[in-house]
C-alpha positions as CSV (number, residue, x, y, z in Angstrom):
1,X,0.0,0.0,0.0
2,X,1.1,3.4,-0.7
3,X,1.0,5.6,2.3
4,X,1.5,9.4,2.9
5,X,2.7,9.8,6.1
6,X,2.6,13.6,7.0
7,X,5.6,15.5,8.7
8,X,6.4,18.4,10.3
9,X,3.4,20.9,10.5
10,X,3.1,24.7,11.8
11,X,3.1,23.9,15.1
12,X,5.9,24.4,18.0
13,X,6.1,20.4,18.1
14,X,7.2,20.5,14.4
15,X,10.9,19.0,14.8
16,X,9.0,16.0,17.1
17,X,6.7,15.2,14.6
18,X,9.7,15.1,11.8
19,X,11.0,12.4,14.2
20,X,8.2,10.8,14.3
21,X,7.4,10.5,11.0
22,X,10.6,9.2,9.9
23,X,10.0,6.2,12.7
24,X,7.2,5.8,10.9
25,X,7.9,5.6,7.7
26,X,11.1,3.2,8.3
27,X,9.2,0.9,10.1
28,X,5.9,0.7,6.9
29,X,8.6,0.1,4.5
30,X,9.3,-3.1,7.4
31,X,5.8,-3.7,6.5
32,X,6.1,-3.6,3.2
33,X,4.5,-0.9,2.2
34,X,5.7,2.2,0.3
35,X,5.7,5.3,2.6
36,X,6.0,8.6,0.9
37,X,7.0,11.4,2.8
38,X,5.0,14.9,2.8
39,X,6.9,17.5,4.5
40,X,4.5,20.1,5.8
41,X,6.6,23.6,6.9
42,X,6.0,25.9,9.4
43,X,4.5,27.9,7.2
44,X,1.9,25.4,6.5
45,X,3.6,24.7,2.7
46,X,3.0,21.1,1.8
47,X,6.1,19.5,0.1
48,X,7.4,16.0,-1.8
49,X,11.0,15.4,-2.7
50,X,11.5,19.3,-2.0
51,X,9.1,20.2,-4.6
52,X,5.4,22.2,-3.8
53,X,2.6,19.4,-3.5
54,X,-1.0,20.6,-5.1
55,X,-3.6,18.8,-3.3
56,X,-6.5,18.2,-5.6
57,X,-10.5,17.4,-4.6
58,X,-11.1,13.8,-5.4
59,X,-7.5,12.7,-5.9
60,X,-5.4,11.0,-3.5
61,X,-2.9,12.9,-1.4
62,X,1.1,12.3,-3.7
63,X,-1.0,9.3,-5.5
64,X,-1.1,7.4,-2.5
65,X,-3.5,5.0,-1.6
66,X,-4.0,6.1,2.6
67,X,-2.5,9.2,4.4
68,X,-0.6,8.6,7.8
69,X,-0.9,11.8,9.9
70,X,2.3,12.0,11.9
71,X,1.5,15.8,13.2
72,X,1.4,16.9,16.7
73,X,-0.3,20.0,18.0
74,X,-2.3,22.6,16.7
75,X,-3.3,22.2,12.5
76,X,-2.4,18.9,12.6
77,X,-3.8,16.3,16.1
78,X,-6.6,19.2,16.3
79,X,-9.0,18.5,13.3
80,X,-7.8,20.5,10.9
81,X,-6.0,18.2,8.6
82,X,-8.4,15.7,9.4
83,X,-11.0,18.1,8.0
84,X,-9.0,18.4,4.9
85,X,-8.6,15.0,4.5
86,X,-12.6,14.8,4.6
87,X,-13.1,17.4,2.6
88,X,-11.0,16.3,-0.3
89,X,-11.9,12.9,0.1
90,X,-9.1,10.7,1.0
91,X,-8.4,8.1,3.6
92,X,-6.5,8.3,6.7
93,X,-5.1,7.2,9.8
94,X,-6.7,8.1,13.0
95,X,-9.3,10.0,14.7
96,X,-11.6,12.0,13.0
97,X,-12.7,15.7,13.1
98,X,-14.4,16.1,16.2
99,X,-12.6,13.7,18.8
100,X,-9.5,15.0,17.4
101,X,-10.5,18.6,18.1
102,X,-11.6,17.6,21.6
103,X,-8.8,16.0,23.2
104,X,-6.3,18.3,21.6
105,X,-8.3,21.0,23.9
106,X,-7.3,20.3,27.0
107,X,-10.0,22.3,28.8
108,X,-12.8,20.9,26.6
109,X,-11.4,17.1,27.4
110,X,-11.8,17.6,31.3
111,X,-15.3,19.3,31.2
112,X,-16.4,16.1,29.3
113,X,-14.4,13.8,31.9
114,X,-16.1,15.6,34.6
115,X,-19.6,15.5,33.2
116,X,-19.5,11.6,32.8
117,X,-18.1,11.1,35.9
118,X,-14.8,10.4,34.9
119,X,-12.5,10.6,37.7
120,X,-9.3,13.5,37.5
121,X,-7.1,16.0,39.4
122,X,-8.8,19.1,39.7
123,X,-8.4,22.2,37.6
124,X,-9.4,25.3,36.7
125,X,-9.3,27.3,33.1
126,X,-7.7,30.8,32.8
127,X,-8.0,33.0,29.7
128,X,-5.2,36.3,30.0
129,X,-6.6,38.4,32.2
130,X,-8.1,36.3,34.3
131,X,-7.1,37.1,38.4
132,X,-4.6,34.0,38.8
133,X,-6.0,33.6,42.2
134,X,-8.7,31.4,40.9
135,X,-6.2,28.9,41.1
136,X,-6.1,29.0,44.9
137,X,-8.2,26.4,45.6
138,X,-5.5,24.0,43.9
139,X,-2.8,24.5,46.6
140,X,0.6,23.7,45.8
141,X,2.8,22.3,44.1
142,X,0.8,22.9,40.8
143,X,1.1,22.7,37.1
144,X,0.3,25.4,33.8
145,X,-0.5,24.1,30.9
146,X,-1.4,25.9,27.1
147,X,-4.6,24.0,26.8
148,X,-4.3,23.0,23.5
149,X,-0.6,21.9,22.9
150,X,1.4,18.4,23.6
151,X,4.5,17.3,24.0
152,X,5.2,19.1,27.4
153,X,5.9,22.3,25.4
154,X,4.7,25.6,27.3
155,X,4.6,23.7,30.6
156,X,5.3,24.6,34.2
157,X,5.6,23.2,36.9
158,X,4.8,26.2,39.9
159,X,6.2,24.9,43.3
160,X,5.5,28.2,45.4
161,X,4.1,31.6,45.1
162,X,1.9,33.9,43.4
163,X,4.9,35.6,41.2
164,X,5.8,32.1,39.8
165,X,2.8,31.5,39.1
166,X,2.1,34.4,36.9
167,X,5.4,34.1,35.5
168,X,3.5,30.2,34.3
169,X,0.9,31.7,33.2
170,X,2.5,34.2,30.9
171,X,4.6,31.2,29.5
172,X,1.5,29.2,28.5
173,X,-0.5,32.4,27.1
174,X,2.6,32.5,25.1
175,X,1.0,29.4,23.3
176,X,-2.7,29.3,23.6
177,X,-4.9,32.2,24.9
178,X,-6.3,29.5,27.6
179,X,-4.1,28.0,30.2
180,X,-5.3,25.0,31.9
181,X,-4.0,25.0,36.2
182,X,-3.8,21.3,37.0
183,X,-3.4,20.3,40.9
184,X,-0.4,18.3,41.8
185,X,-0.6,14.4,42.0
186,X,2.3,12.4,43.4
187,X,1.4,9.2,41.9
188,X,2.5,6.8,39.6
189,X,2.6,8.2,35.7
190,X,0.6,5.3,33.8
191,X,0.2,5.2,30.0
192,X,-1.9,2.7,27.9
193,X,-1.9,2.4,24.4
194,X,-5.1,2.0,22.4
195,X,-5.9,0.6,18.6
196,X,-9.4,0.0,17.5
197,X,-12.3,1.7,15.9
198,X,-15.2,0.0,17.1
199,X,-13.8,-2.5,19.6
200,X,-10.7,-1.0,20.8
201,X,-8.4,-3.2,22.2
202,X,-5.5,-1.9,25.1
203,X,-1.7,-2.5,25.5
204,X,-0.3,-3.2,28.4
205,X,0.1,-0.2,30.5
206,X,3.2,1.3,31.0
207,X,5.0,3.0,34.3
208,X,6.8,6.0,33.1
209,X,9.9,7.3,35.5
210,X,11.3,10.9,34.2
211,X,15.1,10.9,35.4
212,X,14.0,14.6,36.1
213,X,11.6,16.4,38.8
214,X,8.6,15.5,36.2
215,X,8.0,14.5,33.0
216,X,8.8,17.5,31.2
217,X,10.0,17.8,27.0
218,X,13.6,16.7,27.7
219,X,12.3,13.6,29.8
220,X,10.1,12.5,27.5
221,X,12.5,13.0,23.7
222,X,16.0,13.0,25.1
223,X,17.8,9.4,25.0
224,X,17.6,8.3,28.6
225,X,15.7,10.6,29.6
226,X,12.7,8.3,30.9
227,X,12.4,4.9,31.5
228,X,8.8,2.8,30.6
229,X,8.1,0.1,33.1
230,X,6.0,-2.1,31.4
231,X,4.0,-3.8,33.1
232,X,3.8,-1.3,35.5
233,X,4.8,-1.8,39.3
234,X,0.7,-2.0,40.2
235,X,-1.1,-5.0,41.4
236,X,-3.4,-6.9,38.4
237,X,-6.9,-4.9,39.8
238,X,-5.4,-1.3,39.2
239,X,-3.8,-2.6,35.8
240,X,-6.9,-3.7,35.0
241,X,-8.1,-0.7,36.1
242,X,-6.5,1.3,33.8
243,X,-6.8,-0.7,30.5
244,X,-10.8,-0.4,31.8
245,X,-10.8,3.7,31.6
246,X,-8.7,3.7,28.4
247,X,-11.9,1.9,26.7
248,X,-14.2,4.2,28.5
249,X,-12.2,6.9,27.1
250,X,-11.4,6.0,24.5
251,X,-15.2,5.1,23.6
252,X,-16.7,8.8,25.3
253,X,-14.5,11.0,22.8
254,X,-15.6,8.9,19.9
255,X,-12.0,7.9,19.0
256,X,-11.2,5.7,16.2
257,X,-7.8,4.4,14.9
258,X,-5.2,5.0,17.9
259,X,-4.3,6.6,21.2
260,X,-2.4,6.8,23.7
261,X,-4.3,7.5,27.3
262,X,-2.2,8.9,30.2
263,X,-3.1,8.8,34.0
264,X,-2.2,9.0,37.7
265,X,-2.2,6.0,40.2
266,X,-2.1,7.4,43.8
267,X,-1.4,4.9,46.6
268,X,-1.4,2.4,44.0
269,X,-5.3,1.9,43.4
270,X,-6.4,5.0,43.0
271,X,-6.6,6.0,39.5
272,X,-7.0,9.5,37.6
273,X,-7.3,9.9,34.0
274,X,-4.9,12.7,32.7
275,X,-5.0,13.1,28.9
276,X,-6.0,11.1,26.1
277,X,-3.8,11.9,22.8
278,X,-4.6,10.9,19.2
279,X,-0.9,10.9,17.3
280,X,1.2,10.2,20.9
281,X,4.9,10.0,19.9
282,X,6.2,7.5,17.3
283,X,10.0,8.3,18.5
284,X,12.3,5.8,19.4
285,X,11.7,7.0,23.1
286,X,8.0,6.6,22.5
287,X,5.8,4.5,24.7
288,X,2.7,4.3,22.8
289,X,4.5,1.5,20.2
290,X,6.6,0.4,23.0
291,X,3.6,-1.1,25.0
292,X,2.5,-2.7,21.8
293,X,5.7,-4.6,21.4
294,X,5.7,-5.6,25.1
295,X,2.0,-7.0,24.3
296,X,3.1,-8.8,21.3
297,X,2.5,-6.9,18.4
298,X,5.4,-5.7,16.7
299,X,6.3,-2.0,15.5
300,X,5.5,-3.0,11.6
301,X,2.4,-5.3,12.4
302,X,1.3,-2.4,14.6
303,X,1.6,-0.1,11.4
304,X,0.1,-2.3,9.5
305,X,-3.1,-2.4,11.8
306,X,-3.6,1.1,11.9
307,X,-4.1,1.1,8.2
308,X,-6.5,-1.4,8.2
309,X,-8.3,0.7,10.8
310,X,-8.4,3.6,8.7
311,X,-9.5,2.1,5.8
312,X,-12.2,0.4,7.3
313,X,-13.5,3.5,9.1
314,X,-13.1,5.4,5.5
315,X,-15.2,2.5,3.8
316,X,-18.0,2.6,6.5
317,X,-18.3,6.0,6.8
318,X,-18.9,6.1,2.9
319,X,-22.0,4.1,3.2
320,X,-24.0,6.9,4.8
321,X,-25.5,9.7,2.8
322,X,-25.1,12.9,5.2
């Protein structure tokens, strides 16, 4: 099969998704398809071999037969490109429009969380402007977050006063006009991996152990800079646990194709859903196909999957006149 797989982007996480991609591509080929990579610059300029790339209604994306979304952030895990991709007509891998859209907005994501029930640390949404002392409530040690950026970028982690927080604040509305003030949990980072459109299916979850204070972008991209415990150090009924709420999710936001859901386990039963991500990290630090190989699917048969996944959610979706 011939498969696009879409690099870069305009967004700050543009040299992770070039790493990504790359991962990706090497391990299709594995597969034994043909991956063709699309370059897209920060300037949103869509590129093959170097060369401008004209996307045409009705015609595949480079001639190929599927595109691979490797993007992460803003116009490219968000719905954008997925919109494209509907709008022209063309196949792809991954969530569509509308759950992509949600979970990239951090905000949004919780709101829904809370409303079904879904249990998280608590939080509070500030716009600029907004009196930081809304955020009181949360105590301390707490955490600033763009609401609608990945990869740790923009993020802060405020140990102590009113001044660092601001200083937070200002760094995030750097990024997005909303910040998202997370209260501190000391327990156990989880992530699980998810594939599936109608009946997703879970990897085994995976302990993650920043060799820093948290979890932050050079912990998460730098060689050695985290280790992924999988299984994780839990007993079998908060394992279980979490696989359980990555479904549940997974299912709420409508998801299809792939995920990766994150979460905290405090005092080891106790467990919090953080963020759910539609294109986690295909690096060769990432955990989402990391789990997957330490459940017994390979990094080329997991590729391979994901395309049958988006196929067959292209093919159904077909069927209905809207």
């Amino acid at each position: 099969m011939r498969v696009a797989v879409l690099a870069g982007g305009r967004s700050s996480e543009h040299d992770v998704s070039l790493a990504s991609a790359t991962s990706v591509a090497e391990g299709l080929a594995q597969a034994g398809h043909e991956p063709i990579l699309v370059e897209i610059s920060r300037e949103g300029v869509w590129s093959l071999d170097g060369e401008p790339l004209a996307l045409t209604p009705g015609k595949q994306v480079a001639g190929a037969d599927i595109v691979f979304p490797v993007l992460h952030g803003p116009y490219g895990e968000d719905g954008t490109v997925q919109g494209l991709l509907e709008t022209i007509g063309t196949p792809y891998v991954g969530a569509g429009v509308l759950s992509s859209a949600l979970c990239m907005d951090k905000v949004v994501f919780k709101e829904l969380m809370s409303q079904a029930g879904i249990p998280q640390v608590d939080y509070v949404a500030l716009r600029e402007g907004d009196d930081s002392r809304l955020a009181s409530r949360l105590g301390m040690p707490l955490f600033v977050k763009p609401a609608r950026l990945g990869s740790s970028v923009g993020i802060s982690k405020v140990s102590s006063g009113e001044a660092e927080l601001e200083q937070a604040l200002s760094l995030a509305w750097e990024h997005d006009p909303v910040a998202l003030v997370e209260a501190f949990s000391g327990g156990m980072e989880v992530e699980c991996s998810v594939i599936g459109n109608d009946a997703p299916e879970t990897s085994q979850p995976g302990e993650v152990v920043p060799h820093a204070d948290w979890y932050d972008f050079e912990a998460k991209y730098s060689p050695g800079g985290m280790e992924l415990v999988v299984p994780p150090r839990l007993d079998e009924h908060a394992i279980e646990r979490v696989r359980a709420l990555a479904v549940e999710v997974y299912r709420l936001v409508g998801c299809s194709g792939f995920a990766r859901v994150d979460f905290f386990v405090e005092n080891g039963h106790n467990v919090l859903v953080n963020e759910l991500n539609t294109i986690p990290g295909f690096t060769p630090t990432s955990g989402f196909p990391k789990m997957f190989e330490a459940s017994g699917v390979p990094y080329p048969e997991l590729l391979d999957r994901l395309l049958g996944l988006g196929m067959e959610r292209f093919e159904r979706e077909r069927r209905y006149g809207f």
